[in-house]
Structures are given as C-alpha cells and as structure tokens.
C-alpha atoms as an extended CHARMM CRD file, in Angstrom:
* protein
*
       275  EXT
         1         1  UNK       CA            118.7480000000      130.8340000000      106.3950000000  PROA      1               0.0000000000
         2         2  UNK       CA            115.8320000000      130.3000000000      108.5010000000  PROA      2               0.0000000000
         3         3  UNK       CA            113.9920000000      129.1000000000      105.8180000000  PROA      3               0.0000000000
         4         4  UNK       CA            116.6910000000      126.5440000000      105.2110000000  PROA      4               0.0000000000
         5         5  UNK       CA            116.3030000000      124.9510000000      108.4530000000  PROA      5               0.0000000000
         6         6  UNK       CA            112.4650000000      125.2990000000      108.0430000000  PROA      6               0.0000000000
         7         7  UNK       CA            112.6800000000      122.8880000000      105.0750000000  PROA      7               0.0000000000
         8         8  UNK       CA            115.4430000000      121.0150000000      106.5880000000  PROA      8               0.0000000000
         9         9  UNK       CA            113.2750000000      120.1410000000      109.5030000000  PROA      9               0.0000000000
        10        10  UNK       CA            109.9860000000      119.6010000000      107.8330000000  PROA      10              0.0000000000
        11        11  UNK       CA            111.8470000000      117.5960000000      104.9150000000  PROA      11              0.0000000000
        12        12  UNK       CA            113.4440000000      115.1970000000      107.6490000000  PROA      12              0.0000000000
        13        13  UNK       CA            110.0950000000      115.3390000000      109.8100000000  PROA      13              0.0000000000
        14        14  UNK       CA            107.9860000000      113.7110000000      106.8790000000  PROA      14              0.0000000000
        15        15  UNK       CA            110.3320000000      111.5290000000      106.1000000000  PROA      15              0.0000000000
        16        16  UNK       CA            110.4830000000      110.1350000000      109.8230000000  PROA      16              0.0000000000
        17        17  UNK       CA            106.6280000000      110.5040000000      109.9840000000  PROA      17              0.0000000000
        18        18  UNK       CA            106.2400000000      108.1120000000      106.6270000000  PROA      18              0.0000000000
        19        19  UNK       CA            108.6860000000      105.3610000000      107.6830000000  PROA      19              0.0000000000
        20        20  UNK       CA            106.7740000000      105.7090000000      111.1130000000  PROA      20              0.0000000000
        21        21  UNK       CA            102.9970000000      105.4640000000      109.8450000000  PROA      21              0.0000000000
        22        22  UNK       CA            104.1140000000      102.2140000000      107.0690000000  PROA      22              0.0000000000
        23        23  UNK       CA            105.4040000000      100.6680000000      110.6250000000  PROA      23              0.0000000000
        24        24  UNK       CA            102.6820000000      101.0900000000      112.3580000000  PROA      24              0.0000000000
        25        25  UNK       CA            100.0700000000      100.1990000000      109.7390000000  PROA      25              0.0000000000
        26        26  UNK       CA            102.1900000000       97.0400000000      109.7610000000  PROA      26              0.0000000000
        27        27  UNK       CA            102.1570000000       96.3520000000      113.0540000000  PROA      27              0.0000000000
        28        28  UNK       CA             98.1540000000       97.1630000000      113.2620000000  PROA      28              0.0000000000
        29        29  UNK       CA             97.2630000000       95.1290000000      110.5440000000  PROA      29              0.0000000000
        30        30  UNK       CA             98.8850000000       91.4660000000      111.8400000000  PROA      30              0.0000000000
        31        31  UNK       CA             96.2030000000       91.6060000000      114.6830000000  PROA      31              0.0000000000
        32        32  UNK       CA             93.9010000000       90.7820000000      111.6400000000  PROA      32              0.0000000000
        33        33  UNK       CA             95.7230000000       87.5630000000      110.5230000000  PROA      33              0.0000000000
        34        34  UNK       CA             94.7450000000       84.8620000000      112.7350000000  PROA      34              0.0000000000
        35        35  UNK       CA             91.9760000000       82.6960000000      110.8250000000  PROA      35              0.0000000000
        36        36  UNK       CA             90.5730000000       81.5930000000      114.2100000000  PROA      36              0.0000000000
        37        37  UNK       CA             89.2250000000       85.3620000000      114.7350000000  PROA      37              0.0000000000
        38        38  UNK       CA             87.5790000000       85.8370000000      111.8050000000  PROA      38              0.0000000000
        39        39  UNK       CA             84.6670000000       85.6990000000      111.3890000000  PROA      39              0.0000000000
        40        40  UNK       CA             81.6360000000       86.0470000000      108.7320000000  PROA      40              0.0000000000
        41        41  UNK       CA             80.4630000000       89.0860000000      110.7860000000  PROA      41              0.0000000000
        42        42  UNK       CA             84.0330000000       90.6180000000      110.6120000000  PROA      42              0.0000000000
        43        43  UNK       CA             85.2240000000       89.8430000000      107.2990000000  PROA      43              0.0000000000
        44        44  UNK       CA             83.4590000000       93.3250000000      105.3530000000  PROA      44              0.0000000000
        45        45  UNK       CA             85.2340000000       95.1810000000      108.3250000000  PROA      45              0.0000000000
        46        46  UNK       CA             88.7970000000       93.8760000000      107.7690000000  PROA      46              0.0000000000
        47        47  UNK       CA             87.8070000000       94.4820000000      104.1630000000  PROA      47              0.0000000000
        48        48  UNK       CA             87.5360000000       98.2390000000      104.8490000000  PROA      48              0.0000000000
        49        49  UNK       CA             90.6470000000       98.2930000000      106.9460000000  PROA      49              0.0000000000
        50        50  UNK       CA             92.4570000000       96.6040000000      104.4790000000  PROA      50              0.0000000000
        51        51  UNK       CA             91.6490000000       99.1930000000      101.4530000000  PROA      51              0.0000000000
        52        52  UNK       CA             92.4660000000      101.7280000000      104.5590000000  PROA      52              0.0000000000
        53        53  UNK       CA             95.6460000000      100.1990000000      104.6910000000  PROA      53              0.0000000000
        54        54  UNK       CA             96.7290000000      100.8640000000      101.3220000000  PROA      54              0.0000000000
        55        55  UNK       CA             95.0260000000      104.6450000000      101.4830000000  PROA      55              0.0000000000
        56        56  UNK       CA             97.5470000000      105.2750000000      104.3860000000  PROA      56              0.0000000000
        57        57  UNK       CA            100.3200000000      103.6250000000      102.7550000000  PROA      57              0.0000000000
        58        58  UNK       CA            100.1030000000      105.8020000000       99.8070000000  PROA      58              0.0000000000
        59        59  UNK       CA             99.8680000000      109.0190000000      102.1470000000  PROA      59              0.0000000000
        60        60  UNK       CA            103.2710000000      107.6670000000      103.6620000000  PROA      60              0.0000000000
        61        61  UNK       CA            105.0410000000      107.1980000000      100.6090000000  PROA      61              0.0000000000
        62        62  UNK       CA            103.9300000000      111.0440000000       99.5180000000  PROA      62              0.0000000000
        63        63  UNK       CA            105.0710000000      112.4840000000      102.6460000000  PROA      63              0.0000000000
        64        64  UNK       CA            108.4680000000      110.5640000000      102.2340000000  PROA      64              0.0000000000
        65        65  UNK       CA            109.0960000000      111.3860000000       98.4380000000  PROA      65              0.0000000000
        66        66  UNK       CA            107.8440000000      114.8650000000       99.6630000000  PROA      66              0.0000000000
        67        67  UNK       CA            110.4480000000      115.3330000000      102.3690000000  PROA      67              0.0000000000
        68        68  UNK       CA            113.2450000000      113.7070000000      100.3290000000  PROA      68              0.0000000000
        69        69  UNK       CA            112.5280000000      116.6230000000       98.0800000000  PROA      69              0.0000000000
        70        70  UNK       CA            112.9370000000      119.1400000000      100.8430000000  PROA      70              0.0000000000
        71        71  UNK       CA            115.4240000000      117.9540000000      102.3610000000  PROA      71              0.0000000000
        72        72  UNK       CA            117.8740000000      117.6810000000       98.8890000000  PROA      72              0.0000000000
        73        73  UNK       CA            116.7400000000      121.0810000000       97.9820000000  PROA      73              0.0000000000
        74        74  UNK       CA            117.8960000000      122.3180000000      101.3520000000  PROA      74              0.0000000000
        75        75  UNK       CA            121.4400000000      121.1910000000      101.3230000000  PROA      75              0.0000000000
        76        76  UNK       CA            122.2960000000      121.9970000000       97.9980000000  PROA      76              0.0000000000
        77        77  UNK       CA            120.7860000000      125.5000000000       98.7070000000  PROA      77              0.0000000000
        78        78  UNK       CA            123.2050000000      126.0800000000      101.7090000000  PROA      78              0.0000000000
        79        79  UNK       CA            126.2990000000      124.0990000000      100.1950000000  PROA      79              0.0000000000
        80        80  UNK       CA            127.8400000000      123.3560000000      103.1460000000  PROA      80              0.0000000000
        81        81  UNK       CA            130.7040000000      120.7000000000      103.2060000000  PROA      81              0.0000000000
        82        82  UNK       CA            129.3030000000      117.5160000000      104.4220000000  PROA      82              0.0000000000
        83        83  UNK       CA            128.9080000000      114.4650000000      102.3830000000  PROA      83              0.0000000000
        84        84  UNK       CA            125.0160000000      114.8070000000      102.0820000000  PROA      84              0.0000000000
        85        85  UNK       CA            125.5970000000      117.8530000000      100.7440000000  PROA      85              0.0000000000
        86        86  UNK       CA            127.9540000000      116.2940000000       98.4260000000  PROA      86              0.0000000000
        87        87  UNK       CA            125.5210000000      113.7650000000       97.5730000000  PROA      87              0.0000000000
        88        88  UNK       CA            123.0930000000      116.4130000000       97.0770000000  PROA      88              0.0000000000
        89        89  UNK       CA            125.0300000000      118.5290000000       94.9500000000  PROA      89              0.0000000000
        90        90  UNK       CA            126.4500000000      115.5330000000       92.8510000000  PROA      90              0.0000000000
        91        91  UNK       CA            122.4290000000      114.7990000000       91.9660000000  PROA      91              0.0000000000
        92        92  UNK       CA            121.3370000000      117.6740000000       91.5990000000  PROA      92              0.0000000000
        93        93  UNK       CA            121.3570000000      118.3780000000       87.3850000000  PROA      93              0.0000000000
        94        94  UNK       CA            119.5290000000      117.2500000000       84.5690000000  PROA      94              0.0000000000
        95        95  UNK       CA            121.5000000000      114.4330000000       83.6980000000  PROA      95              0.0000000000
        96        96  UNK       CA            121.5610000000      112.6360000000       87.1150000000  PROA      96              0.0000000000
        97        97  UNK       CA            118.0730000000      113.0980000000       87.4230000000  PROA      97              0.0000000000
        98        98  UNK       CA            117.2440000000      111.3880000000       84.0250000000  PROA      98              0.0000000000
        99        99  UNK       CA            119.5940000000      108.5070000000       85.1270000000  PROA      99              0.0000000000
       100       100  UNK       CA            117.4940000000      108.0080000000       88.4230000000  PROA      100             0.0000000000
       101       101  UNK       CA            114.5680000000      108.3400000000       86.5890000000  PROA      101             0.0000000000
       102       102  UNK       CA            115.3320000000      105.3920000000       84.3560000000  PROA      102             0.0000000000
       103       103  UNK       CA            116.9960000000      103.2550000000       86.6930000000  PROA      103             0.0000000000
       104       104  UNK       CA            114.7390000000      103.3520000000       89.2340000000  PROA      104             0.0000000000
       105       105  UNK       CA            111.1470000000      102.6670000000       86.7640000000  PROA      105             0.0000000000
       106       106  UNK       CA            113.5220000000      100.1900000000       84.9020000000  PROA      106             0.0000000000
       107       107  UNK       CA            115.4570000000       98.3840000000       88.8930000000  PROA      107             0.0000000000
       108       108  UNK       CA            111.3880000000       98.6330000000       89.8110000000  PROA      108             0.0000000000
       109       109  UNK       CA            110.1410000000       96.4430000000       86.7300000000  PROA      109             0.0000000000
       110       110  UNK       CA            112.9370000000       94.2720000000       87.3270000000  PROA      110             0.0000000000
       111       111  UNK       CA            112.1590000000       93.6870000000       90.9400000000  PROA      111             0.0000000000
       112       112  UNK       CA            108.1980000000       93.1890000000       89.6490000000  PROA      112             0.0000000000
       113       113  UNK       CA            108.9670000000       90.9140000000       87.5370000000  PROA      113             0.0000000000
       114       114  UNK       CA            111.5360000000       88.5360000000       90.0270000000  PROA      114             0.0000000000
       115       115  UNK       CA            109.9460000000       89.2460000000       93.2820000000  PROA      115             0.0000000000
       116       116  UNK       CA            106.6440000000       87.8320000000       91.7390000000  PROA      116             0.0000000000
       117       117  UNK       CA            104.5670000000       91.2840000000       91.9500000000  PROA      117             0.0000000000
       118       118  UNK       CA            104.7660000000       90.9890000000       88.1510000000  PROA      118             0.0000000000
       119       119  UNK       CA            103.1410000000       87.4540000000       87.6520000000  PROA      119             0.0000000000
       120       120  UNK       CA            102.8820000000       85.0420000000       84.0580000000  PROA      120             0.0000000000
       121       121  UNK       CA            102.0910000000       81.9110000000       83.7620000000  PROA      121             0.0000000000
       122       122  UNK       CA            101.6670000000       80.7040000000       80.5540000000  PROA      122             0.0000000000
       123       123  UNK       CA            100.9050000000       76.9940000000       81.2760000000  PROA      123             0.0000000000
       124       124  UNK       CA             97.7700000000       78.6770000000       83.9900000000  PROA      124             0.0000000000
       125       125  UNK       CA             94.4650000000       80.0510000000       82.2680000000  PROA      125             0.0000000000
       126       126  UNK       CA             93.2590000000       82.7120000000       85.0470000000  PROA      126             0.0000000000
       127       127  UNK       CA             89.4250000000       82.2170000000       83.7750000000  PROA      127             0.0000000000
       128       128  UNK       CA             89.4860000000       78.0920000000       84.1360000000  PROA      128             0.0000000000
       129       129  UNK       CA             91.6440000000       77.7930000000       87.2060000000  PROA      129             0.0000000000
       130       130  UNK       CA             90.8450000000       80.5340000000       89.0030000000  PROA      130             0.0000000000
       131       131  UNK       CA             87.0170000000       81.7350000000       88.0720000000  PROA      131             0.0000000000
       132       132  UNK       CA             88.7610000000       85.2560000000       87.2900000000  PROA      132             0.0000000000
       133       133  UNK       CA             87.4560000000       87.8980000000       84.9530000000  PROA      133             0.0000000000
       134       134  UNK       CA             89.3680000000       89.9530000000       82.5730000000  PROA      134             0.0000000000
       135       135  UNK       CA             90.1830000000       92.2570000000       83.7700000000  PROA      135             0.0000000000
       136       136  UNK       CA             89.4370000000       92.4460000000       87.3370000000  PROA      136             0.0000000000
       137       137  UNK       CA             90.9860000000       92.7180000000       90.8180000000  PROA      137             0.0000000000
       138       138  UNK       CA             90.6500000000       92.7860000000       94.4370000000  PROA      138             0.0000000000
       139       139  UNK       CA             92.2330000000       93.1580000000       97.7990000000  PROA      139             0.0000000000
       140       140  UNK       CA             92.8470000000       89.5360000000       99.8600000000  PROA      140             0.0000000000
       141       141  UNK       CA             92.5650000000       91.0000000000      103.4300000000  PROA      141             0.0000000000
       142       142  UNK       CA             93.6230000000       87.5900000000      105.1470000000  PROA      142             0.0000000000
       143       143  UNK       CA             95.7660000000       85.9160000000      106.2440000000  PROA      143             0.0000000000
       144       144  UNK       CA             99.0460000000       85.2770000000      105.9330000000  PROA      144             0.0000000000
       145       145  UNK       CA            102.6080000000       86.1470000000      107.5100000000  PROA      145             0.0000000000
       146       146  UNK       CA            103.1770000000       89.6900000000      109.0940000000  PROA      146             0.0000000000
       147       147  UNK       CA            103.9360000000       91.9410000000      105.8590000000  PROA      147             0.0000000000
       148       148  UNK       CA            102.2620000000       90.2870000000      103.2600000000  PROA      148             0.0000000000
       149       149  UNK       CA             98.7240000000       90.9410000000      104.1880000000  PROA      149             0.0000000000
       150       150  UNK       CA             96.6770000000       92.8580000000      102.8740000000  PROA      150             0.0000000000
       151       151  UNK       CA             97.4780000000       91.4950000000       99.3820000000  PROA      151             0.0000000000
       152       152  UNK       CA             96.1750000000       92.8800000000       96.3280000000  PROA      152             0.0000000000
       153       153  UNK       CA             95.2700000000       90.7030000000       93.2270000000  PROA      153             0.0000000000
       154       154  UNK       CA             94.8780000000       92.1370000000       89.3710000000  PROA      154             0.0000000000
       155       155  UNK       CA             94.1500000000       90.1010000000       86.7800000000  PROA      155             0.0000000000
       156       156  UNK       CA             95.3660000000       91.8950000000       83.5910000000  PROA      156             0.0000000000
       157       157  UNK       CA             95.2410000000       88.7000000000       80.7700000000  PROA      157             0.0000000000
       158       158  UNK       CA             94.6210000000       84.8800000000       81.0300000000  PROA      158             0.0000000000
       159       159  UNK       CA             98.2230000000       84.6590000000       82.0060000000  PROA      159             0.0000000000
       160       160  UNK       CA             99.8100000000       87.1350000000       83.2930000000  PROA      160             0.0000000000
       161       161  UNK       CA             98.6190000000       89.3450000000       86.7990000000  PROA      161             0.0000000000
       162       162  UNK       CA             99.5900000000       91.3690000000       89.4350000000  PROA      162             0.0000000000
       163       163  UNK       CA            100.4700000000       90.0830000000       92.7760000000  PROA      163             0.0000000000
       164       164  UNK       CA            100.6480000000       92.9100000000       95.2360000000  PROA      164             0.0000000000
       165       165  UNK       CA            102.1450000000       92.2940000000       98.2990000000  PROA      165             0.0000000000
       166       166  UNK       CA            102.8560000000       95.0990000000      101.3260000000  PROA      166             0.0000000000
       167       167  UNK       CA            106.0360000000       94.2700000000      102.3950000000  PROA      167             0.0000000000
       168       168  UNK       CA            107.8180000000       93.6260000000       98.2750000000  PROA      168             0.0000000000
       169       169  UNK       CA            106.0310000000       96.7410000000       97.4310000000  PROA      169             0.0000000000
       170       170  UNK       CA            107.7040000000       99.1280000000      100.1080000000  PROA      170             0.0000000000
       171       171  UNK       CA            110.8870000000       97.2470000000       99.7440000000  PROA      171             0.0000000000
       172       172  UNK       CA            110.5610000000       97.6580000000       95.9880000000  PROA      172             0.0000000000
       173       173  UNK       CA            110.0390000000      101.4480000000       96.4720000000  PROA      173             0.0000000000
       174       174  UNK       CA            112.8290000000      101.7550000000       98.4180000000  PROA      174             0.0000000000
       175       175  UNK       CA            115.2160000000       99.5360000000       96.8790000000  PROA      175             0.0000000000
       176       176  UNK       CA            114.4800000000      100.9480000000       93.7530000000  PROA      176             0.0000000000
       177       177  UNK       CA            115.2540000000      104.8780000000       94.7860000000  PROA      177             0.0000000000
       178       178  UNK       CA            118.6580000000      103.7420000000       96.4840000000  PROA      178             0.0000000000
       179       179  UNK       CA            119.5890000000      102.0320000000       93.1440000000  PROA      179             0.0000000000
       180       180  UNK       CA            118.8130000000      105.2390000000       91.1140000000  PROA      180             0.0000000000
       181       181  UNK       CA            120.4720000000      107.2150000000       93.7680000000  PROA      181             0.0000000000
       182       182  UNK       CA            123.5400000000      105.2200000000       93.4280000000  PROA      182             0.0000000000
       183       183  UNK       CA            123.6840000000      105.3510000000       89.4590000000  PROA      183             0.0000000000
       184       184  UNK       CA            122.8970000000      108.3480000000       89.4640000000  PROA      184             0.0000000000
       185       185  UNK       CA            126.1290000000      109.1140000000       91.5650000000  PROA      185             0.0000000000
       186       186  UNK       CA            128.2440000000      106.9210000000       89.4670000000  PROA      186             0.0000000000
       187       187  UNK       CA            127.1780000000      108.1870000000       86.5190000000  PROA      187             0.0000000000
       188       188  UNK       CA            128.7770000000      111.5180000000       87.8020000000  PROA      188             0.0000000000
       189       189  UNK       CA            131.8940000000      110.2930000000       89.0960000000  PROA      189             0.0000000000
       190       190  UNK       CA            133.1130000000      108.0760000000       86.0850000000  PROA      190             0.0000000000
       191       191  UNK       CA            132.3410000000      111.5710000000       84.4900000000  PROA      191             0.0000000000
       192       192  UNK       CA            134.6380000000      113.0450000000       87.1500000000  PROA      192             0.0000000000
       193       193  UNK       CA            137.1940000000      110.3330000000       86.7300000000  PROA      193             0.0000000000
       194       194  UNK       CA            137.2050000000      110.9000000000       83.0160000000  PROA      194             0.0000000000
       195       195  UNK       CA            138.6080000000      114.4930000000       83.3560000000  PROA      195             0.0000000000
       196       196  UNK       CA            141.4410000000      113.2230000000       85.3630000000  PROA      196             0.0000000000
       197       197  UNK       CA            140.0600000000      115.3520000000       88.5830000000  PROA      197             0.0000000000
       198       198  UNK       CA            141.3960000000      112.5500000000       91.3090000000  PROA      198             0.0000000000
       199       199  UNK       CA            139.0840000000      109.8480000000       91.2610000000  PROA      199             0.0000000000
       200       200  UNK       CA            140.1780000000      106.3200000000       89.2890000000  PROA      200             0.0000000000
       201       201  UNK       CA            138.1770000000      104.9920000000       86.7790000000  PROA      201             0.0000000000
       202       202  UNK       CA            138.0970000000      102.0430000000       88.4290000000  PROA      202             0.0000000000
       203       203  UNK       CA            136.6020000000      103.4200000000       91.2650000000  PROA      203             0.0000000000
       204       204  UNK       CA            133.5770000000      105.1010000000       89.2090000000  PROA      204             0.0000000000
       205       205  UNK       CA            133.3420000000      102.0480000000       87.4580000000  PROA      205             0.0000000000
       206       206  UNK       CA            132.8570000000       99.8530000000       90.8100000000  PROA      206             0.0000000000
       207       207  UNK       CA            129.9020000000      102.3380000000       91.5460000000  PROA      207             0.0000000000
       208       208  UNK       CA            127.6080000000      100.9290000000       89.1870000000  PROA      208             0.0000000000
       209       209  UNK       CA            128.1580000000       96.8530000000       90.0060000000  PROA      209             0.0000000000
       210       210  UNK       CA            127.6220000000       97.9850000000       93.5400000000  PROA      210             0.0000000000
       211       211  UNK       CA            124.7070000000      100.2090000000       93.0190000000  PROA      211             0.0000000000
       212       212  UNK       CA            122.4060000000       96.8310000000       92.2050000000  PROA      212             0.0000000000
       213       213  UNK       CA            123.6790000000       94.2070000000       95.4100000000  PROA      213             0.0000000000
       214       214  UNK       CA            120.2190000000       92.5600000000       94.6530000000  PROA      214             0.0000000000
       215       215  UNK       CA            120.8720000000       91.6250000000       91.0720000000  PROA      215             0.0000000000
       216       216  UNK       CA            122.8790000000       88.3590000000       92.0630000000  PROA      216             0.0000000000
       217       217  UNK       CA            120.0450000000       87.2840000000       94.6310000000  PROA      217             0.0000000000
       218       218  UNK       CA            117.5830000000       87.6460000000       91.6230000000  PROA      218             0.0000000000
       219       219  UNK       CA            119.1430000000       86.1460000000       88.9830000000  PROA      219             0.0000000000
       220       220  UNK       CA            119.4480000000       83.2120000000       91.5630000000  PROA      220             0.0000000000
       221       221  UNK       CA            115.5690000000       82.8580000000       91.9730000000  PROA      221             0.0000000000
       222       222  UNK       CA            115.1780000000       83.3400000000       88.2820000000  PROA      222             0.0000000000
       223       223  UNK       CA            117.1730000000       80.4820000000       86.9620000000  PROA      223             0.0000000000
       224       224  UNK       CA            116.0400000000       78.0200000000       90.2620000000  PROA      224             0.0000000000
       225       225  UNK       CA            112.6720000000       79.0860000000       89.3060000000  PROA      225             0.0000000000
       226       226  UNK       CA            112.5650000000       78.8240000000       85.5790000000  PROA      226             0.0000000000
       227       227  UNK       CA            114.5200000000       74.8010000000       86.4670000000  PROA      227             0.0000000000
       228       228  UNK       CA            112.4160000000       73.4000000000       89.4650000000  PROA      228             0.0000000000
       229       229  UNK       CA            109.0720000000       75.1500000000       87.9600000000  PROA      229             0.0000000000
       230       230  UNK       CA            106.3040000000       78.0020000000       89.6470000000  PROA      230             0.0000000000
       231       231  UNK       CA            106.0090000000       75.8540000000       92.8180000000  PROA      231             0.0000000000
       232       232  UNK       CA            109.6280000000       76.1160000000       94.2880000000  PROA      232             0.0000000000
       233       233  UNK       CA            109.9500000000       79.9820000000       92.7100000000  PROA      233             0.0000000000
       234       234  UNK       CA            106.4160000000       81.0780000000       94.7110000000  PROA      234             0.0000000000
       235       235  UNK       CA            108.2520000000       79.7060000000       97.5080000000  PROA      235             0.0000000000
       236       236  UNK       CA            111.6530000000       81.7310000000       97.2220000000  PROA      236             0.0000000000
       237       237  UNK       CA            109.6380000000       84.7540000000       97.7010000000  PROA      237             0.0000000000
       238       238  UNK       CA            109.9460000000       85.3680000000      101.1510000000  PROA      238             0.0000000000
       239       239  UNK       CA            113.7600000000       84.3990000000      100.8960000000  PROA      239             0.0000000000
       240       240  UNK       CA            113.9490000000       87.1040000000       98.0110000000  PROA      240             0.0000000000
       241       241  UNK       CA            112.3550000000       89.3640000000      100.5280000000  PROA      241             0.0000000000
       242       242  UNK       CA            114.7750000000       88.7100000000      103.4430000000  PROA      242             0.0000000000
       243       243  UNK       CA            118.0240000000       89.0440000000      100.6500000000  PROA      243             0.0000000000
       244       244  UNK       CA            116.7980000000       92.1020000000       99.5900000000  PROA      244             0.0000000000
       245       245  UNK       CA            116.0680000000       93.8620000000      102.5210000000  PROA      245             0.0000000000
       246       246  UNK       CA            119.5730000000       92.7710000000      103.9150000000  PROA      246             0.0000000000
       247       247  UNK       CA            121.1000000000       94.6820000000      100.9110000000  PROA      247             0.0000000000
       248       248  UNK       CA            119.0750000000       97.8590000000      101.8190000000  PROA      248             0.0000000000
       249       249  UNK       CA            122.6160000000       98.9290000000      104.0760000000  PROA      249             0.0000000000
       250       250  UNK       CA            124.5790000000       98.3330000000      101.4330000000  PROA      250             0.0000000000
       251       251  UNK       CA            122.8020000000      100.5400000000       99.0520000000  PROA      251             0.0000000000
       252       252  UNK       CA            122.4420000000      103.1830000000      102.1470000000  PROA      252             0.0000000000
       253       253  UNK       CA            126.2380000000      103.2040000000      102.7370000000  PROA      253             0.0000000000
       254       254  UNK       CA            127.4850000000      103.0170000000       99.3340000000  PROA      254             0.0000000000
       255       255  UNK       CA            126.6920000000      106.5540000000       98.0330000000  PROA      255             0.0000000000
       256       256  UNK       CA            128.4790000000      107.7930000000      101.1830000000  PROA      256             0.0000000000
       257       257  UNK       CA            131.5870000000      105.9690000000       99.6730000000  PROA      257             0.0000000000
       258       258  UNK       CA            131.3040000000      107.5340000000       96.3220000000  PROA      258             0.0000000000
       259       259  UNK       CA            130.7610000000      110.5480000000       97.3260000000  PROA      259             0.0000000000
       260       260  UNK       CA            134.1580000000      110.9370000000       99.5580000000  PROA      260             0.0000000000
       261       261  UNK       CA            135.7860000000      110.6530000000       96.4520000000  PROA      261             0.0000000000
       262       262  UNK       CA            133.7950000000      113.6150000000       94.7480000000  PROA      262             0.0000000000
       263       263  UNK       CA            135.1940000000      116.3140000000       97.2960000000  PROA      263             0.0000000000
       264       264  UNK       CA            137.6650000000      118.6300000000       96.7170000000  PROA      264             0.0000000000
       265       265  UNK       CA            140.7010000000      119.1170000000       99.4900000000  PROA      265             0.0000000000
       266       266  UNK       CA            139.1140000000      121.7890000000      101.1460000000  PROA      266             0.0000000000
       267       267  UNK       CA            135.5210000000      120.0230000000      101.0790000000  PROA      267             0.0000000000
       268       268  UNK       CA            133.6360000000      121.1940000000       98.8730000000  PROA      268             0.0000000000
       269       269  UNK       CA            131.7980000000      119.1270000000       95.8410000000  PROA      269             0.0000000000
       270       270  UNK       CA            133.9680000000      118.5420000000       92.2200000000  PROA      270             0.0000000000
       271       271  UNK       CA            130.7710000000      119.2950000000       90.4170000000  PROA      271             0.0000000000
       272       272  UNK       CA            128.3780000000      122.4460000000       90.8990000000  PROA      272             0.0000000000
       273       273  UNK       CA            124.6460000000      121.6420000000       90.4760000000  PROA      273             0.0000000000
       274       274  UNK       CA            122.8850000000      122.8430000000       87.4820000000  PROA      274             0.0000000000
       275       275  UNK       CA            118.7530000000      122.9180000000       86.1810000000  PROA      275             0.0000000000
C-alpha cells in the first residue's frame, strides 16, 4: 500500500513538475524576443538558450509521460471506486492501448499537417527562394509572439518542411494523448454497450465524435486555406492555436463523462483490466 501512494505521489509530482518547467521555459524565453535588445554580441548566446530550450522541453515531456505512467499503474493496482480509477481500469488492456497508440501518432500527423508543423508547398522551391539545402535545418531563436519562439526549421525536400513551433508542438502533444485517451475509452464502451451491460449505443457512439472537438476547427483552416491560398492559411495559425487549446477542457472532461457510464451500481468498473 505504501508503495501505492509512493507512485501515486511521485507519478502526480512529475507530472506537476513538467507542466511547471514547459511554463516557465515559456515565460523565460519571451525576455529574448524584443528585436531592439539584440544584438550581434548576443545573438550566439540566445542561440544556446534556444537549443537549451528545447533540451528542457524534452526533459518535461519525459517526466510527464513518465508520471502519467505511474500514476495509471497506481490506480488500477489499488482499484478503488473513483472515476480515475475507472478510467484507468477501462485503459488498461491490450486493445485500448493499441487504439491510443494509433489515434494519437495518426490525431498527431493530422494536427502536423493542419497546424502547419507539417509544411508543402508545391508552387515554392526551398533551394531558389529560400537559399536552403537538402536536407538541412536549424533553430530561429528570434523573435516573434510569446510561444512561438524558439522555432525550429527542417528542410526535408524542395517542397515540403518542417515548421516547428513551441507552443503547436506542446499543444499537439497534448491534444493528441487526450484524443487517444478518449478513443480509447469509447472504443471500450460501445464494446460495453454491445453486450447490453447498461450503457446505449448511442452513448458509446457519441464518444468518438466528441473525442476529436478540433476536427471541425481544422477542416475549417483546410478548406479557407486550400481557397484564399498559403498567405491567409499561414495566418490562421495562431487562430488554430487559440481553437485548439480552447478544446483542451473538452477533451479533459469528456472521459470523465464516459466513464460514469462504465461503473457498475456499487462502483466498481464493467470491465477488469487485462495485459
């Protein structure tokens, strides 16, 4: 039991310490985005700090996945009655894990390719407009608005690139596990629903519309994009950005909702975990 809580605690320590170091690096970092203070002089420094940056924000996002981990193992080792538990439990087998595998690689391509991490431009050669060489790539420590410096620039083909930017990239993390989380749950309850063990069809059904809010704000900036040309798309990004992140407590709440329906009158969870 002590053990439990051990991981318990840690699991929900690292979590809190991740989300805690990306804000902070966040916050740090705009005090290096006013053109009028740089200088030649400082411009290999804020290069350093910027490839810091990123070195940090990896750390972050393995001490979150890390406690995640922890944290799931440790209430569906104690089985208690809550609906994290539930959540837990519901998760925890082969099957759910393979659907959160391939929702979340496949959401995160998705959100590559409309957020404009994932860049191609046909009509642009890379090597004539740009000087580039292929391949090649390099951090752009400045400047721009708060969350989208430093930005990292890959240039995979004449057309098509990656575009790297802080804030889309820990929204796309993010984003992308609550989507796999919630199919991953609906998955499991249309299951549920199919035995006839109290939960509608219907219901299950719902689970996996609302497990991807995002989708209609994308397909939005897809089709104004692809009509009014790169221009007016490159400048939806940051209005992609905002939509997104206002969906995040939609996908937080939603496998809450779900998983009310996937407890039993006295509690406990319909399904039992397995390997």
């Amino acid at each position: 039991m002590l053990e439990n809580q051990a991981h318990s605690h840690g699991g929900k320590k690292l979590i809190v310490l991740g989300f805690a170091t990306i804000a902070i690096i966040f916050i740090l970092y705009t005090r290096y985005q006013n053109p009028e203070l740089i200088t030649p002089d400082s411009i290999d420094s804020i290069q350093r700090i910027a490839y810091g940056f990123y070195i940090i924000l990896l750390a972050a996002f393995g001490a979150i996945m890390y406690g995640i981990y922890l944290y799931h193992r440790e209430k569906v080792e104690k089985k208690g009655k809550d609906i994290a538990t539930i959540i837990a439990l519901t998760t925890w087998n082969s099957r759910s894990r393979k659907v959160f595998v391939m929702t979340f690689v496949g959401y995160g391509i998705f959100f590559s390719l409309v957020s404009g991490t994932l860049v191609y431009q046909p009509e642009v050669n890379f090597v004539t407009h740009y000087g580039a060489t292929i391949p090649s790539g390099f951090v752009s420590p400045c400047c721009d608005e708060p969350g989208y410096m430093p930005k990292i620039i890959v240039y995979l083909t004449e057309h098509v690139g990656l575009q790297i930017i802080p804030i889309n990239l820990v929204l796309q993390v993010i984003v992308s596990y609550l989507v796999g989380l919630n199919a991953s749950i609906a998955v499991s309850a249309y299951a549920i629903s199919k035995k006839g063990r109290g939960m509608s069809t219907v219901g299950a059904a719902t689970g996996l519309f609302i497990a991807c809010p995002t989708c209609a704000g994308t397909f939005l900036s897809i089709f104004i994009g692809t009509a009014s040309g790169i221009a007016l798309s490159i400048a939806l990004t940051q209005l992609q950005t905002l939509f997104i992140a206002i969906s995040i407590p939609v996908l937080l709440v939603t496998p809450f909702v779900m998983a009310k329906k996937l407890r039993n009158a006295d509690g406990s969870c319909k399904t039992e975990p397995t390997k």
